[in-house]
C-alpha positions as CSV (number, residue, x, y, z in Angstrom):
1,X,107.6,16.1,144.7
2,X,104.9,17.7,147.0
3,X,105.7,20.9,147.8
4,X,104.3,22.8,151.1
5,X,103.6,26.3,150.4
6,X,103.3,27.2,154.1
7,X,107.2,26.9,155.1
8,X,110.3,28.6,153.6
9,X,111.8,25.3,151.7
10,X,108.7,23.5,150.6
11,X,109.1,20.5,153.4
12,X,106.2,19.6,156.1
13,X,107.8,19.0,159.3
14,X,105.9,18.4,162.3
15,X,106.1,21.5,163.7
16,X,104.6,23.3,160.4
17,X,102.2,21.2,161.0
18,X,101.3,22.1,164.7
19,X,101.9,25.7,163.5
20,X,99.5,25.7,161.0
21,X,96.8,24.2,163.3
22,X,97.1,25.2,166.2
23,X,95.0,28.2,167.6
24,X,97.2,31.2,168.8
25,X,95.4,32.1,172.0
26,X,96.6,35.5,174.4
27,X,98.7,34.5,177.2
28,X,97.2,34.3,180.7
29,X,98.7,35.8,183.5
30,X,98.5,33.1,185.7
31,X,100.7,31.0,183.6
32,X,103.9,31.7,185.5
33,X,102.2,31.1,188.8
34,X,100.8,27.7,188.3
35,X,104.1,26.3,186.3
36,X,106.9,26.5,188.6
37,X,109.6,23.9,190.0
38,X,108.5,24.0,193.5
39,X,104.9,22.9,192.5
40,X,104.9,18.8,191.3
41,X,103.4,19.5,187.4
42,X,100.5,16.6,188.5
43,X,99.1,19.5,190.7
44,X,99.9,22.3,188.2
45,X,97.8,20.3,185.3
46,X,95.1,19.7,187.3
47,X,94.9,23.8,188.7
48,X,95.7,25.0,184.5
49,X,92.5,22.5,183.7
50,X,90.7,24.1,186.1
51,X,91.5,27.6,185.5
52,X,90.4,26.2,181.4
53,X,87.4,25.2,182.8
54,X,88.2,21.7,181.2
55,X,87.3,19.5,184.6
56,X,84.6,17.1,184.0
57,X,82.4,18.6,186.7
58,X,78.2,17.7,186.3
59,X,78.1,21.3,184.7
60,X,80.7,20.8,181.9
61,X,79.7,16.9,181.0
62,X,76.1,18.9,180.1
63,X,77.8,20.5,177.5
64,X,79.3,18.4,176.1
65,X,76.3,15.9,175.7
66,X,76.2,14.0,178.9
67,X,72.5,14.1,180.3
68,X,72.7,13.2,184.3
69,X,71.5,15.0,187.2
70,X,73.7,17.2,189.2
71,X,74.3,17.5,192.9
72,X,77.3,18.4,194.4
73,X,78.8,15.5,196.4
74,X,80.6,17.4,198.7
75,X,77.3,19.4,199.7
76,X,74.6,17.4,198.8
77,X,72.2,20.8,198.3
78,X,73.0,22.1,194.9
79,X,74.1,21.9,191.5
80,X,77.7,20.7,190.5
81,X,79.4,23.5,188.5
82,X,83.0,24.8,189.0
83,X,82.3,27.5,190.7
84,X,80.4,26.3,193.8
85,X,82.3,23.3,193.8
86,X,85.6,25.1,194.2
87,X,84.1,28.3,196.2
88,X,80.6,28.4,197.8
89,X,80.6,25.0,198.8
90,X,80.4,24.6,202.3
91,X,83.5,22.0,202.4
92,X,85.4,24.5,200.6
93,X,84.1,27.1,202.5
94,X,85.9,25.6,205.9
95,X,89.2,25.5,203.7
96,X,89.2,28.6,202.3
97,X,88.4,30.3,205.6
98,X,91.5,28.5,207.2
99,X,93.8,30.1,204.3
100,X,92.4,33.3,205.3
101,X,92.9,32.6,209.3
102,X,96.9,32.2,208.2
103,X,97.1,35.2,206.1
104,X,94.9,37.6,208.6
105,X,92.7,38.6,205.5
106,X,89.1,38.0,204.3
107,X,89.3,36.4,201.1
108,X,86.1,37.1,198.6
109,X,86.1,35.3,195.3
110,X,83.7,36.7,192.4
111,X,85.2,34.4,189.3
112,X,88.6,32.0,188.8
113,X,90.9,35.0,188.3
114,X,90.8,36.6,191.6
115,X,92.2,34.4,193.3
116,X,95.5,34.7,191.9
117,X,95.4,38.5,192.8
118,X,96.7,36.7,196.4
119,X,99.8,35.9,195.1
120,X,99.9,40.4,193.7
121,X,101.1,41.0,197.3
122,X,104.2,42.5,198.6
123,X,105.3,38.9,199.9
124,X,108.7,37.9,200.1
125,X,109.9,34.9,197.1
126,X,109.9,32.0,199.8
127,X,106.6,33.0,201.0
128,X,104.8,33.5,197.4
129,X,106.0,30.2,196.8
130,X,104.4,28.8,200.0
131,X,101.2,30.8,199.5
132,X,100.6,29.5,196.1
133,X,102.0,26.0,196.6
134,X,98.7,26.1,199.6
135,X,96.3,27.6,196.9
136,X,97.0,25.0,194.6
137,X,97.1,21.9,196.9
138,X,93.6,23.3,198.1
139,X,92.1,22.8,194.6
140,X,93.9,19.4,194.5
141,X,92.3,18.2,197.8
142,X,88.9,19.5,197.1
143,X,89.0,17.6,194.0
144,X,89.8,14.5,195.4
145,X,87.9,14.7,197.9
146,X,84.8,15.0,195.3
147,X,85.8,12.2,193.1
148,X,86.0,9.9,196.3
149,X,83.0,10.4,197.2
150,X,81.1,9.9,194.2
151,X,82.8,7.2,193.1
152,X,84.4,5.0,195.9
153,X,81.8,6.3,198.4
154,X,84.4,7.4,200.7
155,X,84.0,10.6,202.8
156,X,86.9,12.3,203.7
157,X,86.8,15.7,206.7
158,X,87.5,19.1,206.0
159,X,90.2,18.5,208.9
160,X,91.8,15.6,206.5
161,X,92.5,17.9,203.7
162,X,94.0,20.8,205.7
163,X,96.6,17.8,206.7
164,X,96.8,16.9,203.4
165,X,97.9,20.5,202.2
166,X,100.1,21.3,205.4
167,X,102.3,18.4,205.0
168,X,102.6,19.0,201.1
169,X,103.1,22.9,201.7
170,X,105.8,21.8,204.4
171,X,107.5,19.7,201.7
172,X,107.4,22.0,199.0
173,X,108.4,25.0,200.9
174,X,111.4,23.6,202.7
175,X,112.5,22.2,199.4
176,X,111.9,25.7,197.7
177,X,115.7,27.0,196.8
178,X,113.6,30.4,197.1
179,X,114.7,33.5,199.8
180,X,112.9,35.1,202.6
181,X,113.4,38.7,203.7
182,X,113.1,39.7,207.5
183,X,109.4,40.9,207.3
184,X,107.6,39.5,210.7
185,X,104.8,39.3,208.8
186,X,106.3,36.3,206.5
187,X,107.9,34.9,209.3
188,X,104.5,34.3,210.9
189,X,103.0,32.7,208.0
190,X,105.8,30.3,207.4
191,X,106.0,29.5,210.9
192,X,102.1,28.6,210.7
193,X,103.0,26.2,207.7
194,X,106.3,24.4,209.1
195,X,108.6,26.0,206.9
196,X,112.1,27.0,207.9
197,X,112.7,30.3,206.9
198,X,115.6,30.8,204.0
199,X,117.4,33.6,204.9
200,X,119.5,35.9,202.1
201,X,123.2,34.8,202.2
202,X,125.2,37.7,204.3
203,X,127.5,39.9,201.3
204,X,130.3,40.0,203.4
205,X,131.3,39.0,207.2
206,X,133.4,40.2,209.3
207,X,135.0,38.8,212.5
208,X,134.8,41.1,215.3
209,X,136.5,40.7,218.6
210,X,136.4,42.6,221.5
211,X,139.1,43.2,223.5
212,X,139.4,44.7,227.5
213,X,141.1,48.4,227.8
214,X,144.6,48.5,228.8
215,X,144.4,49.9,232.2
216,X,143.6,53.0,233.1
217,X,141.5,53.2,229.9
218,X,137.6,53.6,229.6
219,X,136.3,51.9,226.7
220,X,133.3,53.4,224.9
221,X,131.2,51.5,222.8
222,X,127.9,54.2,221.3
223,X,125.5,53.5,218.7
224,X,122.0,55.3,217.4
225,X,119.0,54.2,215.3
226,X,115.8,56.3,214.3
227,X,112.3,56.5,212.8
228,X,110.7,58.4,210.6
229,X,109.8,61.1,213.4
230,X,112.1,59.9,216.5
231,X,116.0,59.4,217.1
232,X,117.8,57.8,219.9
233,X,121.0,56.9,221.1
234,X,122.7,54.5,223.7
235,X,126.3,53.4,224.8
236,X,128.5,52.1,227.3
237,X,131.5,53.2,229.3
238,X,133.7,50.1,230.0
239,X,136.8,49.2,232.2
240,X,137.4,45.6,231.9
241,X,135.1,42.6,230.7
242,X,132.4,42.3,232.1
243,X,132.4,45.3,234.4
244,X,131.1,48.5,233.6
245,X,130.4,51.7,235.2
246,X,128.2,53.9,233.5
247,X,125.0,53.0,230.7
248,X,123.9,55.8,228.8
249,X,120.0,56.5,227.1
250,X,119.5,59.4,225.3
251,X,116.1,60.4,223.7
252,X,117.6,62.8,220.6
253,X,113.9,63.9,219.5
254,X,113.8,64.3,215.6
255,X,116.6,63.5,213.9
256,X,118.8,61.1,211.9
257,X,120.9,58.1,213.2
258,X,123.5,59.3,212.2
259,X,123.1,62.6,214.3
260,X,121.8,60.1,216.9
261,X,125.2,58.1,217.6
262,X,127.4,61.1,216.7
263,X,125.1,62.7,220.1
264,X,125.4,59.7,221.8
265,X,129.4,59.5,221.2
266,X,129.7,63.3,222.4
267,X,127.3,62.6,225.5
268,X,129.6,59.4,226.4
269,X,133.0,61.6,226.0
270,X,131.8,64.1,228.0
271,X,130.3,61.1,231.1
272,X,133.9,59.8,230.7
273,X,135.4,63.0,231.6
274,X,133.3,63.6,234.7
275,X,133.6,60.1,236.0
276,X,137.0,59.0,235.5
């Protein structure tokens, strides 16, 4: 019998096969990004083709053999390559500046990689997912706006496509099992895209009532926050609900909240003395 040298008991499988030709190649970082169950995986191919360089733009079909001449369709006023097509374009150009509008940046791409250094940021998991759903659907409009074109001779606005993305980002990102955290700053940003914000499940509630004094009792309710350089304080002297008779504000300087409320609890004790 034939005997295959390359596996431990002498039998070519399939997958000895594909091991044996295929060519190991170093993992890319934005592999993780692209692949993911809130992005439909007929976007992701088409974004891991581009990032390959493996679209058959003008510049590519030269190198592989195909003699045409190049023009960009979008543009009209220079050579198809990947890089203006996607990038300096001025189509693109008007999509690209809207992402940047959203996120209150200036985006400025040198080559394919940087623009996954977007997605680097200190953004919450619901909002990644929305920021990178909206990168990829750009590269998916751009392209079909391109191939209609040139080959159905159908010109479709700048204006179109940002529709096009918003109401796919809008699916996606309301479908997206993902969390958000309470940065206003990601609250903006999904607010500018339609998406309802998916707050972290609470660890633990508790059911608080509140109840009137008995009479003759003043109720006191206190509490304190702080910065990293400032402390205040605040509470309330109660009689029954909803009357009150005295609000108290208290300016504790630097300090602690804790120190804060336990100020703001001494302050109150010693109102509730004077007063009642």
């Amino acid at each position: 019998m034939l005997i295959w040298k390359h596996s431990t008991v002498g039998v070519l499988t399939l997958k000895d096969a594909y091991d044996f030709k295929k060519h190991h190649q170093p993992k890319v970082h934005w592999e993780k990004i692209i692949c993911s169950k809130d992005i439909p995986p007929s976007k992701s191919l088409l974004v891991w083709r581009f990032m390959l360089n493996k679209l058959p733009t003008d510049e590519n079909l030269s190198v592989r053999g195909c003699s045409l001449p190049s023009m960009c369709s979008l543009c009209g006023n220079h050579a198809e390559t990947s890089f203006h097509l996607f990038f300096e374009c001025l189509y693109v150009v008007n999509l690209w500046c809207w992402f940047a509008s959203i996120l209150n940046r200036t985006l400025h791409f040198q080559s394919l990689d940087d623009m996954w250094s977007i997605c680097n940021n200190s953004w919450n998991p619901q909002c990644k997912v929305v920021i990178t759903t909206t990168m990829i659907n750009i590269i998916n409009s751009i392209w079909f706006a391109r191939n209609q074109l040139r080959f159905n001779n159908k010109k479709i606005s700048w204006k179109s496509s940002i529709s096009s993305v918003l109401s796919s980002i809008a699916l996606c990102g309301n479908l997206s099992k993902t969390v958000a955290s309470s940065s206003i700053s990601n609250f903006v940003i999904l607010k500018k895209f339609n998406v309802t914000l998916h707050p972290p499940r609470a660890p633990k509630i508790i059911e608080i009532l509140w109840r009137p004094p008995p009479p003759s009792w003043v109720k006191c309710n206190t509490d304190g926050s702080s910065t990293n350089m400032l402390a205040s304080c605040g509470g309330v002297l109660e009689i029954t609900f909803p009357t009150f008779f005295f609000v108290l504000l208290k300016n504790n300087g630097v300090g602690n909240a804790f120190h804060a409320e336990l100020s703001g609890a001494m302050s109150a004790i010693e109102l509730a003395k004077q007063y009642h």
